[in-house]
C-alpha angles and dihedrals in degrees: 000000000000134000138190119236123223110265110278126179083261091055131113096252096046085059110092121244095269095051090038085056088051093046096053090040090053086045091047101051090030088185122051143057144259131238132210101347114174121214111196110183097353099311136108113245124217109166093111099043122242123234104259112199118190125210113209107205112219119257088028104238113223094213097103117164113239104184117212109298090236110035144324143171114277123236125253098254092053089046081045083052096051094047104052076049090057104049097038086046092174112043142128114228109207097192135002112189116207125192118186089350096311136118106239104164135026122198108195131193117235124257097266101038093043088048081050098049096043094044080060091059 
């Protein structure tokens, strides 16, 4: 059985809009990647959209993970992605890999060409 867990600075509700939007999207395909996804100041763009690939596993596995409806602690690789997002604060993802909901793998552009690709938008 699952429990939520009280409000702590790694919850759900303490996560801007952006990353909560990232969070539920990741939650909803479970399986897939994103592609050129811009982050400006710390925080995912999405205005104009990323591509957003879903991978359906075969055969299609009905355990998806559904976190609390209110709140509940993140997990490690989302804290990981956040703060890769944090510390690079301006940077173009050119693919971010999920797995059951979760980020597994991060491609990054590098600084020019991500200064470059966010000074376009």
């Amino acid at each position: 059985m699952k429990t939520c867990i009280e409000t702590s600075p790694s919850s759900y509700k303490t996560q801007s809009l952006p990353r909560r939007h990232l969070i539920d999207t990741l939650g909803r395909l479970q399986f897939g990647r994103i592609e050129g996804l811009s982050i400006i100041n710390t925080e995912p763009q999405f205005d104009p959209p990323p591509v957003v690939i879903q991978t359906l596993k075969l055969p299609a596995q009905s355990d998806t993970h559904t976190p609390c409806a209110a709140d509940f602690t993140l997990k490690v690789q989302f804290l990981e992605l956040f703060r890769f997002f944090d510390l690079r604060q301006n940077v173009l993802i050119t693919r971010l890999e999920f797995k059951s909901g979760l980020p597994v793998l991060v491609e990054a552009a590098t600084d020019a060409a991500a200064e470059a690709a966010v000074r376009t938008e």
